[in-house]
C-alpha positions, 0 to 999 in steps of 0.5 A: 545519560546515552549518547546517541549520533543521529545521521541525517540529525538536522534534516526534516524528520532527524531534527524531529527525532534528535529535539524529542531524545534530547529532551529526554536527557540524552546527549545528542551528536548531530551528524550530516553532510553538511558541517554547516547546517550542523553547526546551525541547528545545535546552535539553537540547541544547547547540548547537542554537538554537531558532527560532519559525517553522513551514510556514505563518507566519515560514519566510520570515523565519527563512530570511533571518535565519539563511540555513541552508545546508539546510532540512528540513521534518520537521513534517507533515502534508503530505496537504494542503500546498502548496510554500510552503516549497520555493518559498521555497528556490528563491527564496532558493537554499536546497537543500531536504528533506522527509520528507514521506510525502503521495502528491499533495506527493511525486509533485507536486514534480516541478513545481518542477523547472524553478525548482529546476534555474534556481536551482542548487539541490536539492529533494527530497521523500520523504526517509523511510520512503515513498518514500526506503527502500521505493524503494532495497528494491524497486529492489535486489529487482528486480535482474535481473528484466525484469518485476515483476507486483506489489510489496506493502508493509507497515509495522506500528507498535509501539504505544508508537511513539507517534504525533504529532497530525500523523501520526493527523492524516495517517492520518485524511485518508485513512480511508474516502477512495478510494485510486487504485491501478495493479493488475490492468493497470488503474487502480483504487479502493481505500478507506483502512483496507480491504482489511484483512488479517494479515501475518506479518514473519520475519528469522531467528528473530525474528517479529511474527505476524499483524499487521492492516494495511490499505490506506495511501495513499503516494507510491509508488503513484503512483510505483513503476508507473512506475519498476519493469519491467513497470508492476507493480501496487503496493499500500501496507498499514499498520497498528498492532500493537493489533487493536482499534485497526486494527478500529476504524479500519476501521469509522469508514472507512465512514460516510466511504466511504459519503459521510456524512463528508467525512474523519475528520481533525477527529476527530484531536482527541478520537482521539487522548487516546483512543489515549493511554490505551492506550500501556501496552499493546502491545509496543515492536517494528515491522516493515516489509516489501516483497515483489516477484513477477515470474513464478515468482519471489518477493522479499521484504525484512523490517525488524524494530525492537526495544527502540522504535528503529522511529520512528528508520527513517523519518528515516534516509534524510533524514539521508543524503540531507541529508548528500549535498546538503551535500555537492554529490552531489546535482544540481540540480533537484525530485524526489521521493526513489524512487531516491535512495539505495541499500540498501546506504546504510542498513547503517551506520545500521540497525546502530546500532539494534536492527534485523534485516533480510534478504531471502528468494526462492522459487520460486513455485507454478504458477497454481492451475488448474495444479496442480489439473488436473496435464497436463491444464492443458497440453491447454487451448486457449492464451487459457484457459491464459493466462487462469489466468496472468495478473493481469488481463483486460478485455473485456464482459460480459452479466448476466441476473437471475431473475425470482422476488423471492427470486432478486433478492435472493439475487444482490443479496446475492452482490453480482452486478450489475443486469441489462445489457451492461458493461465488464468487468474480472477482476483475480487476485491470488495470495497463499499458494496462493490467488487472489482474483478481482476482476470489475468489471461497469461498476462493479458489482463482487464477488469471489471466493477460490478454493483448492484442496483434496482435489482440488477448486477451493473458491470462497468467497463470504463465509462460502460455499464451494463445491466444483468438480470440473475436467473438460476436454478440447481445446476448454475446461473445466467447472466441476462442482459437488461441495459446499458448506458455510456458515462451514464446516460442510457443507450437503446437496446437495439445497438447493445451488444449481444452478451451471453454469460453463464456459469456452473459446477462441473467435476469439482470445479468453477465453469463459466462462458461468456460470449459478447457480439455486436449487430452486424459485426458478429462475435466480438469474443468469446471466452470460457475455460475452469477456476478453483477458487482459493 
């Protein structure tokens, strides 16, 4: 029998975590700030003592009283913590394990290695559902691929998987706040709580249907590039099964996007009696998935939780890895848990609860030119055809504006950038037959969605969408316009603008020009410039 303190140890996921080891024979020290609340849950738990001490005030004290063979910290939030606990492991010889889900916490404690290492002792930080379980899926995912383009993850909560003040007190952290991404071959920007889309999880017969999630900042966009062949691009989404509730969120992302609120994590504290009145509604299933693309090939894992055993995933990990450091399988030494267990590890303990999980490839579709232009795509030159295979590209690009006050204010409404030479870079993203083109004009960004259909390349700008026919020959290939349409209802040519798009290979390089004008007003811009794809 181990004796292991448990920080946080009657909260939501640390009462999860300390039932699970001490069924498993070990003697339990239930720590937090509340003496109270600690007495009450080891009342209910014979075996278990409680102890007054949280990350910030007695840790210290309760370790040298008790000398626990192991310390996990379960409390949270660690969006904004420091290594005072690990380093009191280190100094007193005490291996340690969190579940810590921070990006700068996990992806920093490598730092303390060296103290780790010299003190004969495990540190590991992640031991939940980021980085420990979405590292030991996308690890099994890659196998026997030499490069990964992209890996996309997604965890939606069952609403009555009711969250604790730490985790909206995480979540909010990162609300509105910028998100550093690896994706499109380059560093990016993304927003926390934007970027919102539906995701649909499916294991079999069992499915959880057009789930909003959006962006989540977590470890493992700082550590999957680096740990996945071909330094792929990897985004993290998250989201609760309530569409009002992920709606909401995304809009009280932008006052802090915008710089009118610092964060939203003091809002913590009226958010969430809201979000208590609304526990009787919504269901009790959550679903996690990862989906890996390399080249034409697609994998994909999907979890689904039934009957509210969704909060019982992201302690598992953290109750096998606390068994391996008790154990002496784990060498010496801080690190976050990415490649600590396998997935073949979790079967036993997904097979307790009301889990289903499984994997799925397919073969995915050629690139979207390719498909639309059939033999023809084979005949272009090679930087335009490895263009339409890529993810990214950067190069320079030159903007000119129209003059007229109306042509001003159509491109700014497009999003198009101010007149100029700029750094450009194009990043595509692939998802259910379509690409979303990313141009990033020295900062100045817009998009764009481009599918087919009946024949044609649709572009959508918003509520836009304009049909392009795709002449080519040897030397490039036209866009020529054919339609267009506003929220879907089609609109005469005689208004359309006038857009003229072209794109060839010129001394070893990608050369595009585009060219839109409107009836009467003239040029609206004009934009050309070079890519290298890759």
């Amino acid at each position: 029998m181990s004796r292991i303190l448990v920080i946080g140890g009657y909260g939501g996921f640390g009462a999860r975590l300390v039932r699970r080891l001490h069924g498993a024979g070990h003697e339990m020290l239930v720590a937090g700030r509340s003496m109270e609340k600690a007495a009450a849950f080891c009342a209910g738990h014979a075996g278990t003592e409680p102890v007054e001490a949280d990350r910030n005030n007695g840790v210290g004290m309760a370790m040298a009283r008790h000398r626990p063979d192991l310390v996990i910290d379960a409390a949270g939030p660690f969006q904004a913590s420091g290594y005072t606990v690990p380093e009191a492991c280190i100094a007193m010889r005490i291996p340690y394990l969190d579940l810590a889900d921070g990006r700068d916490f996990v992806s920093g404690i490598g730092a303390l290695d060296k103290a780790a290492k010299a003190a004969g002792v495990a540190v590991i930080a992640g031991a939940s559902s980021v980085p420990a379980l979405s590292g030991a899926v996308a690890r099994k995912l890659a196998e026997g691929l030499d490069r990964i383009d992209s890996v996309e993850m997604a965890i939606s909560a069952s609403n009555r998987a009711s969250a604790g003040a730490s985790v909206a007190e995480a979540i909010l952290s990162y609300v509105g706040r910028p998100v550093a991404l690896w994706r499109g071959r380059r560093r990016d920007t993304a927003y926390g709580w934007q970027e919102m889309r539906r995701e649909d999880f499916t294991v079999g017969d069992t499915a959880l249907r057009r789930r909003l999630v959006a962006i989540a900042d977590v470890p493992d966009h700082a550590i999957a590039p680096e740990h996945l062949p071909g330094r792929p691009a990897v985004t993290f989404r998250a989201g609760t099964e309530l569409d009002f509730q992920m709606r909401a969120l995304w809009l009280m992302s932008w006052p802090v996007r915008w710089g009118w609120l610092e964060s939203l994590t003091r809002a913590s504290r009226w958010l969430m009696p809201l979000y208590r009145m609304t526990l009787r509604f919504g269901g009790d299933r959550s679903a996690m998935h990862v989906t890996l693309r390399g080249g034409r090939t697609e994998r994909r894992w999907t979890l689904i939780a039934t009957e509210g055993d969704g909060p019982e995933i992201p302690v598992l990990a953290a109750e096998l890895i606390a068994g391996d450091i008790l154990a002496g399988r784990i060498a010496p030494g801080a690190r976050d848990a990415w490649d600590a267990l396998t997935l073949d590890r979790f079967e036993p303990l997904f097979a307790g609860l009301s889990i289903r999980h499984g994997m799925e490839a397919r073969e995915l579709p050629p690139p979207l030119y390719a498909r639309l232009m059939g033999d023809r795509f084979a005949a272009l030159p090679p930087m335009v055809r490895a263009m339409h295979q890529s993810d990214g590209a950067a190069g320079e690009g030159v903007v000119e504006r129209g003059a007229d006050p109306l042509a001003k204010l159509l491109a700014a409404m497009m999003g198009m950038p101010p007149a100029g030479r700029y750094p450009l870079h194009v990043a595509f993203v692939a998802k259910d037959g379509a690409e979303t083109w990313r141009r990033d004009f020295g900062g100045h960004r817009f998009r764009s969605t481009l599918s087919a259909k009946g024949g044609l390349a649709i572009e959508r700008f918003g509520p836009l969408r304009f049909g392009f026919d795709l002449p080519s020959d040897g030397e490039g290939l036209r866009m020529v316009f054919r339609r267009w349409s506003l929220f879907g209802v089609p609109l005469p040519r005689f208004l359309a603008p006038r857009i003229a798009a072209r794109e060839w290979q010129e001394d070893e390089r990608f050369r595009f020009e585009v060219e839109v004008a409107a009836p009467l007003i003239g040029r609206v811009i004009r934009y050309s410039g070079w890519l290298v794809p890759g």
